[in-house]
C-alpha positions as CSV (number, residue, x, y, z in Angstrom):
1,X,-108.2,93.5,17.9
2,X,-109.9,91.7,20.4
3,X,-110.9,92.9,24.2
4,X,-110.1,90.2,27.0
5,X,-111.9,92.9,29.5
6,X,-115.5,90.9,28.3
7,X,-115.7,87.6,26.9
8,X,-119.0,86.7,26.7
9,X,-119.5,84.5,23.5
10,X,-117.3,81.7,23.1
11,X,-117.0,79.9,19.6
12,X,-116.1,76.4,19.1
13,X,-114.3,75.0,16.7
14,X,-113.6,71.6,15.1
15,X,-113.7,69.1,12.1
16,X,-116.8,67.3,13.9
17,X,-119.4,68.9,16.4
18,X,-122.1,65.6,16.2
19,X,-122.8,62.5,17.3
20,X,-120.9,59.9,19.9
21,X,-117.6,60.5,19.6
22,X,-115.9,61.5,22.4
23,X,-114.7,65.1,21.4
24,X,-118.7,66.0,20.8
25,X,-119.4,64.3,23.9
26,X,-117.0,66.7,25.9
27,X,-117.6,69.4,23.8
28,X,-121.3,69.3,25.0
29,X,-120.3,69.0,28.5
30,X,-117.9,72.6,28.4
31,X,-121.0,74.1,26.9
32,X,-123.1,72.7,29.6
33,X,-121.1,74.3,32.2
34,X,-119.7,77.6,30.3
35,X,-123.6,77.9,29.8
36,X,-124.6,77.6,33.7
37,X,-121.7,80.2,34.2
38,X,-123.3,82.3,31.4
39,X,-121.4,82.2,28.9
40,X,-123.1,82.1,25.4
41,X,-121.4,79.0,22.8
42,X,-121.4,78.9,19.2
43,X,-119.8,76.5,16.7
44,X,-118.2,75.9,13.6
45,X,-117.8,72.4,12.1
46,X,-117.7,70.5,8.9
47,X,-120.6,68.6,10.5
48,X,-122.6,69.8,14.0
49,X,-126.2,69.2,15.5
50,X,-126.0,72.2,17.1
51,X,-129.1,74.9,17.0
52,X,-128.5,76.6,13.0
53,X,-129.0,80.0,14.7
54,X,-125.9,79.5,16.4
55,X,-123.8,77.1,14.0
56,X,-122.0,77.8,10.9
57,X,-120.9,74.7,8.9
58,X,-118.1,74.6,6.4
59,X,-118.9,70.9,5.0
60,X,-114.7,71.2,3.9
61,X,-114.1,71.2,7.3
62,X,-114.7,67.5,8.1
63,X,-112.0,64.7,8.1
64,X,-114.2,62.9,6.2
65,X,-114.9,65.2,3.3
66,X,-113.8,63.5,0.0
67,X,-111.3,66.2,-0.9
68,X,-109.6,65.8,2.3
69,X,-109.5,62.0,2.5
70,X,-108.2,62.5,-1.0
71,X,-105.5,64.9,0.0
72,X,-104.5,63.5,3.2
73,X,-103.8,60.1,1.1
74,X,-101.2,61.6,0.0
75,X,-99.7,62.9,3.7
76,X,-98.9,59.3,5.3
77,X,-96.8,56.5,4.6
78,X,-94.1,58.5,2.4
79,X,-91.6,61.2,3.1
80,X,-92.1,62.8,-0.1
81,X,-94.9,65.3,-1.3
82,X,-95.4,67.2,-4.5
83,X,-95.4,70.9,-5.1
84,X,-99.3,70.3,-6.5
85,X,-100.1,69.1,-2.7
86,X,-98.6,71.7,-1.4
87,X,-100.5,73.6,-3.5
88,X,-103.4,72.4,-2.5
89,X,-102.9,72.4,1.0
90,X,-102.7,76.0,1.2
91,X,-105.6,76.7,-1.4
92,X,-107.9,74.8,1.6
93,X,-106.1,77.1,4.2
94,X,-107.5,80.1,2.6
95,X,-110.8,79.0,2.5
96,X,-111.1,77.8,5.9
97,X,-109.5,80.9,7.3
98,X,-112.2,83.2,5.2
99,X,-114.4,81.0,6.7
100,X,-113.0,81.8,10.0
101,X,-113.4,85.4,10.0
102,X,-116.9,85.0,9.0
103,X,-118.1,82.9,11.6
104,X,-116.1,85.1,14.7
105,X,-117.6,88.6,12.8
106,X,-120.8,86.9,11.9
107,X,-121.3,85.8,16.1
108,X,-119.1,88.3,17.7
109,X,-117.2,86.1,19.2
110,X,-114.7,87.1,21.8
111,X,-112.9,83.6,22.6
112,X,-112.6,80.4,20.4
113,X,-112.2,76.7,21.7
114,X,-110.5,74.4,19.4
115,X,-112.1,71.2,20.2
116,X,-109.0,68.2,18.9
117,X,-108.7,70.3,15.4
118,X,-105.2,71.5,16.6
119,X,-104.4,67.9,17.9
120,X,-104.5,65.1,15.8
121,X,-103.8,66.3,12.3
122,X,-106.8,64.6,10.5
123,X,-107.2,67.8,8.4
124,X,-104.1,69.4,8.1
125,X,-105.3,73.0,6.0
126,X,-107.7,73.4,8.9
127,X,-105.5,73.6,11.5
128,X,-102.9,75.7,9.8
129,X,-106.0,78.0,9.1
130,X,-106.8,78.1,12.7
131,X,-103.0,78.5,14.0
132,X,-102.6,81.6,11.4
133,X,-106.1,83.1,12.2
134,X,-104.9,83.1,16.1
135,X,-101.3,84.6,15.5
136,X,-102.7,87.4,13.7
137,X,-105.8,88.4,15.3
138,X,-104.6,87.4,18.9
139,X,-107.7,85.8,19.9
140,X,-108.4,84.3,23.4
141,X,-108.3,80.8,22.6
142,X,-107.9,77.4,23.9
143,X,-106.6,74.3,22.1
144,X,-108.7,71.3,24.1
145,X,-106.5,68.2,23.2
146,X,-107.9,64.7,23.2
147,X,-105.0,63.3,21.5
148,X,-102.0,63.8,19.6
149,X,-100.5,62.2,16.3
150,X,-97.7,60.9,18.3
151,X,-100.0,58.8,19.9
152,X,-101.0,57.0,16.6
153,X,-98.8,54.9,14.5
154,X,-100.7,56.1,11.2
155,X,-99.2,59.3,11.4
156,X,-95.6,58.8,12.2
157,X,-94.6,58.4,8.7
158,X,-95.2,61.3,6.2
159,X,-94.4,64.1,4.3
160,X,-95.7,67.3,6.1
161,X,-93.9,66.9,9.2
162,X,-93.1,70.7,8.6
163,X,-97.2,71.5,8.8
164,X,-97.7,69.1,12.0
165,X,-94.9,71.1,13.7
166,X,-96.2,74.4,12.9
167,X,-99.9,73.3,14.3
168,X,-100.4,70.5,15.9
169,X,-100.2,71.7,18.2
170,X,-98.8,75.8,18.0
171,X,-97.0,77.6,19.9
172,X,-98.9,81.2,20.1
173,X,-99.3,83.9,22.8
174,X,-103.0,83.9,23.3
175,X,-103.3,80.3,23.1
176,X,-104.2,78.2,26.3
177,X,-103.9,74.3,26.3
178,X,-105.9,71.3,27.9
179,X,-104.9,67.9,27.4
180,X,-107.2,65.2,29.4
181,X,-104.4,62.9,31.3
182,X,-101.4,63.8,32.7
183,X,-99.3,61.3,30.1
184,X,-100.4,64.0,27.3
185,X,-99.2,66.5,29.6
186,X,-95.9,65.0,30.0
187,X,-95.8,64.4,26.1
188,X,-96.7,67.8,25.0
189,X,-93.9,69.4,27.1
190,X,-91.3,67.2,25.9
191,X,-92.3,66.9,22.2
192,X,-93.4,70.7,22.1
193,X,-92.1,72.6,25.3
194,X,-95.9,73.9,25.5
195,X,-97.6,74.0,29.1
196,X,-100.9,72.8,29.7
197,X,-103.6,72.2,31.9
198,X,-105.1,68.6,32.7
199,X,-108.7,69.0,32.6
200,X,-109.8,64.9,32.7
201,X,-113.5,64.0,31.1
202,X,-115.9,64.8,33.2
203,X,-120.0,63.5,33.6
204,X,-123.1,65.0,35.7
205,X,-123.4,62.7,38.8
206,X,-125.9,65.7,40.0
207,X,-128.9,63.6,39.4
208,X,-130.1,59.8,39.4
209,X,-129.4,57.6,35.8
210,X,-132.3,57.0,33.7
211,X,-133.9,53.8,33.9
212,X,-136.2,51.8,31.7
213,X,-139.1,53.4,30.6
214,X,-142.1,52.7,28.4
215,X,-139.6,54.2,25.0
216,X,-136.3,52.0,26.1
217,X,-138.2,48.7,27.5
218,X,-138.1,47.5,23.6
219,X,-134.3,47.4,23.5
220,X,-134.2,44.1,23.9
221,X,-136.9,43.0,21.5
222,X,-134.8,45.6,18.9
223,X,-131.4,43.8,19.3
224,X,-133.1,40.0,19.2
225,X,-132.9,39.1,22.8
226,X,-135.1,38.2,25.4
227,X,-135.4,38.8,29.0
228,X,-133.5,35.8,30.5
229,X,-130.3,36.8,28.6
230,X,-127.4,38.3,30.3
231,X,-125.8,41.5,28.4
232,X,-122.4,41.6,28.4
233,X,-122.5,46.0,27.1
234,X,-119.2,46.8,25.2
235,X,-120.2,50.4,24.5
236,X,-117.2,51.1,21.6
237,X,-116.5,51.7,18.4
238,X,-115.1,48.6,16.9
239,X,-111.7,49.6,16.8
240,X,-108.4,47.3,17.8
241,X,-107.5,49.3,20.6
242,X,-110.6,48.7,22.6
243,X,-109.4,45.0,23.1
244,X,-112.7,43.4,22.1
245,X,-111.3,40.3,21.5
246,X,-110.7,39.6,25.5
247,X,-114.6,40.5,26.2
248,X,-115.2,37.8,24.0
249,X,-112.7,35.8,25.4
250,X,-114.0,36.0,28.9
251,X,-117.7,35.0,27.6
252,X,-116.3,32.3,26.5
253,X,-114.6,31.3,29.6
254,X,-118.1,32.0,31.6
255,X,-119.2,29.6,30.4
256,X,-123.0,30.8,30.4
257,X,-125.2,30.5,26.7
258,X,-127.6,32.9,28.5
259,X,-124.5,35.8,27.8
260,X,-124.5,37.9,25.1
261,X,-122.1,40.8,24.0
262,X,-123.8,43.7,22.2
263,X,-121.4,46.5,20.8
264,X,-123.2,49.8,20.1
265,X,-121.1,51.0,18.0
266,X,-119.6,50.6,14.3
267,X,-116.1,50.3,12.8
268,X,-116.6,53.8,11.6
269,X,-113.2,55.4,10.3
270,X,-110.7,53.1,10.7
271,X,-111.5,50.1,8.4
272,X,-113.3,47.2,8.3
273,X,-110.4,44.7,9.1
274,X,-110.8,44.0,13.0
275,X,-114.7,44.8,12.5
276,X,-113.8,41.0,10.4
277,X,-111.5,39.9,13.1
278,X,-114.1,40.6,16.5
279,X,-116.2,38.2,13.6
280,X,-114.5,35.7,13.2
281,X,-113.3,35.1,16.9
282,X,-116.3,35.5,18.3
283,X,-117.6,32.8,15.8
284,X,-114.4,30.6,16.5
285,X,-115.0,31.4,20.5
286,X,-118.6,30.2,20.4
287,X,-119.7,33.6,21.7
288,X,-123.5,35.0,20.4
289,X,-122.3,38.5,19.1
290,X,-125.1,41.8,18.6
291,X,-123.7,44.5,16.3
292,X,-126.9,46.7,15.5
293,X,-125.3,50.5,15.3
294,X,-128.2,51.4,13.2
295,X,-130.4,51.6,15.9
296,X,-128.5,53.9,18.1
297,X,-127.3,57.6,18.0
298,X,-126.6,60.2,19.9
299,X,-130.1,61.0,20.8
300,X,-133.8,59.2,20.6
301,X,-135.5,59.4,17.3
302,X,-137.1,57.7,13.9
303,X,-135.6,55.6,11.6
304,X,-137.1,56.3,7.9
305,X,-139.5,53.2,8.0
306,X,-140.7,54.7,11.7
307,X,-138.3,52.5,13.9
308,X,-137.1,53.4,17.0
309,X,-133.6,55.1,17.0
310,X,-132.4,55.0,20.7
311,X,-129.5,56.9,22.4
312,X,-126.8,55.2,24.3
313,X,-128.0,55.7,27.3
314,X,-131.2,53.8,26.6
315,X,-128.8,50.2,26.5
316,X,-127.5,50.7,29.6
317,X,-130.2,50.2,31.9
318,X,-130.7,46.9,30.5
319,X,-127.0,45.9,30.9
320,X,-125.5,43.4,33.4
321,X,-122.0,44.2,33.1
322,X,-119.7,46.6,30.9
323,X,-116.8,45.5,29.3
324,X,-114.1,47.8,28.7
325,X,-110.9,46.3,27.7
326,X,-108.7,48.7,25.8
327,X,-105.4,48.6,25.2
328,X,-105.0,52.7,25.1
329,X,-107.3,55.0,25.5
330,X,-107.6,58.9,26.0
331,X,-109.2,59.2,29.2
332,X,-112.2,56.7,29.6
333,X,-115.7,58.2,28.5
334,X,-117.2,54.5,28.5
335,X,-115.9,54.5,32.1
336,X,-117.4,57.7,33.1
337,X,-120.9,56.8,31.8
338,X,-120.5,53.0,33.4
339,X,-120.1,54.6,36.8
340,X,-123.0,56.8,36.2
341,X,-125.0,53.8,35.3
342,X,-124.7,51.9,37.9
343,X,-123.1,48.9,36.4
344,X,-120.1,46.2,37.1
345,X,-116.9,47.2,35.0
346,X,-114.3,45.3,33.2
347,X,-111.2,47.0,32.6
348,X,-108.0,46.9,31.4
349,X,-105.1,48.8,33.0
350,X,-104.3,50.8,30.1
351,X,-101.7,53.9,31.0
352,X,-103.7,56.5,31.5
353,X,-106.4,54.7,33.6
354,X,-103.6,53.2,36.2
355,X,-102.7,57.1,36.5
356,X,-105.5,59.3,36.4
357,X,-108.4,57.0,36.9
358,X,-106.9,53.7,39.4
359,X,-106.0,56.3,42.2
360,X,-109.1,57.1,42.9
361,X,-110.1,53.9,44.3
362,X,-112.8,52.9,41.9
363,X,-114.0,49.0,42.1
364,X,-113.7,46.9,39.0
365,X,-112.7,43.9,37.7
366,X,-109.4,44.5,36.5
367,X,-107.2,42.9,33.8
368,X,-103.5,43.2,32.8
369,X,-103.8,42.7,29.4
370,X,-105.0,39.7,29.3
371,X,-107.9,37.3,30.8
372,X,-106.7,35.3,33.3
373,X,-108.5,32.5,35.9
374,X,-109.1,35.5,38.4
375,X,-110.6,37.7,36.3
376,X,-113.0,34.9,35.2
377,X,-114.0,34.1,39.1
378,X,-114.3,37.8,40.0
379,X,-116.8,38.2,37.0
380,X,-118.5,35.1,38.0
381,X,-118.8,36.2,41.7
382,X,-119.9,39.7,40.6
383,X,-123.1,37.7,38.6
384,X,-123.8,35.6,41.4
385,X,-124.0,37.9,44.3
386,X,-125.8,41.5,42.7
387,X,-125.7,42.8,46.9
388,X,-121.8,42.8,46.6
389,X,-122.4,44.5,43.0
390,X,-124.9,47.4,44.2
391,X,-122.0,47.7,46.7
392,X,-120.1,48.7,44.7
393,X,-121.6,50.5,42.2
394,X,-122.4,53.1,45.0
395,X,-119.0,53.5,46.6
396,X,-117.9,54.1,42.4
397,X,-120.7,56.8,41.7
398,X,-119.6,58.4,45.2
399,X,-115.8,58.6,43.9
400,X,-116.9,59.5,40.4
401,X,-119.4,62.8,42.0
402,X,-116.0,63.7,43.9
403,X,-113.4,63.9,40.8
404,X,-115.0,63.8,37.4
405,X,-118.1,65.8,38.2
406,X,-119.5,69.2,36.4
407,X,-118.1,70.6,39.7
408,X,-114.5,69.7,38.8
409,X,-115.1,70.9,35.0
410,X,-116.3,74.5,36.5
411,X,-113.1,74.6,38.9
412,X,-111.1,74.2,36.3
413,X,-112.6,76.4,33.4
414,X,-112.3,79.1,35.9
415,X,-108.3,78.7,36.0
416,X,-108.3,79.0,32.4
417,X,-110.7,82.1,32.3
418,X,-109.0,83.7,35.4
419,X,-106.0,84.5,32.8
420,X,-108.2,87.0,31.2
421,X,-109.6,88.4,34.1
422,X,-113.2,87.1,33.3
423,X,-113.7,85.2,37.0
């Protein structure tokens, strides 16, 4: 049905296309470079920011939808479903898949990307839509796979351990698949026998970071803090993997009242109970605390009262170091956009950064797990002397431009598209 001789549009697919998140984040940077190698992107999403004239949104499609949350309450934490599930799992299947042929006829698309929606099975009728809409048109596809249900302990208990099989990811002939560390690699051959390609986040170190400027120099004023104070810039969602607690716990040990940790981000999906926690310790700690979400998003604009909104990137010129303690993560986008920055690091050695990011040779503070005495005098030291800091911030940016650059991203989308003779 479909000619591999000359892919030109590309659709993208996924239960989210907006906002912060890290599979919009990457999703914008494949479309950055397919883009540059002119290629022209469309998307389909439950929710996307993406121009209209090229976006069709099926508001079913997101995780978040209320008849998904209430069908997927249903999935986890038992091993038994009912026939009126099943039911309705494949009544949303049929919709989505309609859906599906509308948006590839509708933008003549030659070749789909399935951005995490053939991953982590946070909407299960979508992804079996998508698996059955690739097997029988034969589509040139790619499933791009930030992470997988095995890697959460949420999903390892349930009742349609038949569907996650069949999708999550499938087995099909025209479908390629990128997972972003080697460990997922690894994983997905054992768990699925599937092949795949390791294509790591990547960030534009072509040009120089932003810096403050007459829209971001109120940042400060907007989060209640003045100019002598020290920001400590965990730039998370408040989540219990990202290890917030040993941020605070180093502020602590700093023993400094000028410090103060802002978090950008909100608990979001997963619960309020260790937004409480970070809280509560941080109160128990002695440790001032800034949680304003509401004032950032993914790009500059108005609040409804005429407030400044800011983007992400208008915190980090005014931050003096970054934490980033996580116990697990995917890759490391907070990382990525640290290094680009310019700014002092704080990291954890979770897994996947002691094998895909460590080698490299970046400069951080590093922690195993825990704050120790070092990491408290390396912090210190860092504070104390900023020449041994802009040190090192170059000699980071310098490794960063060499492996996780647009370059790298091109490199590699040009192995994937070589097996459809389109490079």
């Amino acid at each position: 049905m479909y000619s591999i001789k000359n892919i030109r549009n590309i659709g993208f697919i996924s239960t989210r296309l907006k906002g912060t998140d890290g599979v919009s984040l990457e999703t914008e940077k494949w479309v950055d470079v397919l883009e540059k190698m002119r290629y022209n992107c469309f998307f389909f999403a439950g929710e996307a920011d993406w121009p209209p004239e090229r976006t069709m949104v099926e508001p079913l499609a997101h995780y978040l939808h209320p008849k998904i949350q209430e069908l997927h309450s249903h999935f986890f934490g038992t091993k038994t479903r009912s026939y009126k599930v099943t039911d309705k799992i494949h009544e949303l299947r049929v919709i989505y898949k309609t859906a599906l042929y509308q948006f590839i006829d509708a933008f003549k698309i030659d070749m789909i990307i399935v951005e995490n929606a053939l991953s982590i099975p946070v909407n299960i009728p979508l992804g079996l839509a998508i698996t059955e809409f690739i097997a029988e048109t034969n589509i040139p596809a790619v499933g791009h796979h930030h992470d997988f249900y095995w890697e959460r302990e949420r999903f390892m208990v349930n009742c349609v351990n038949d569907y996650i099989n069949m999708a999550f990811p499938p087995s099909l002939n025209s479908l390629h698949h990128v997972v972003i560390n080697t460990e997922a690699r690894k994983m997905l051959s054992y768990r699925r026998g599937l092949s795949s390609l390791v294509i790591p986040n990547v960030f534009n170190y072509d040009r120089e970071p932003p810096g403050i400027d007459d829209y971001n120099k109120d940042v400060r004023r907007d989060l209640g803090l003045n100019e002598e104070d020290i920001i400590f810039l965990q730039p998370t969602r408040i989540v219990q993997r990202k290890g917030i607690e040993s941020a605070i716990e180093v502020i602590h040990r700093l023993k400094d009242s000028r410090i103060k940790l802002v978090i950008t981000h909100s608990a979001k999906d997963e619960g309020k109970e260790y937004y409480k926690r970070v809280l509560s310790y941080a109160e128990l700690m002695d440790v001032p605390i800034v949680i304003k979400p509401s004032i950032f998003s993914d790009k500059r604009s108005t609040g409804p009262n005429g407030e400044k909104i800011y983007s992400i990137w208008d915190i980090y010129p005014h931050a003096d170091f970054i934490t980033y303690p996580s116990s697990y993560e995917g890759f490391g986008n907070a990382f990525l956009e640290a290094v680009f920055f310019k700014k002092p690091i704080l990291v954890n050695r979770y897994s996947i950064y002691q094998q895909d990011i460590e080698p490299v040779g970046f400069e951080v503070v590093a922690m195993n797990n825990y704050v120790n005495d070092r990491v408290v005098k390396e912090i210190k030291y860092l504070l104390e002397n900023p020449e041994k800091v802009d040190e090192m911030v170059e000699k980071n940016f310098h490794l960063a431009s060499r492996f996780f650059s647009y370059e790298v991203l091109e490199q590699k989308l040009k192995t994937i598209l070589v097996n459809y003779g389109q490079v």
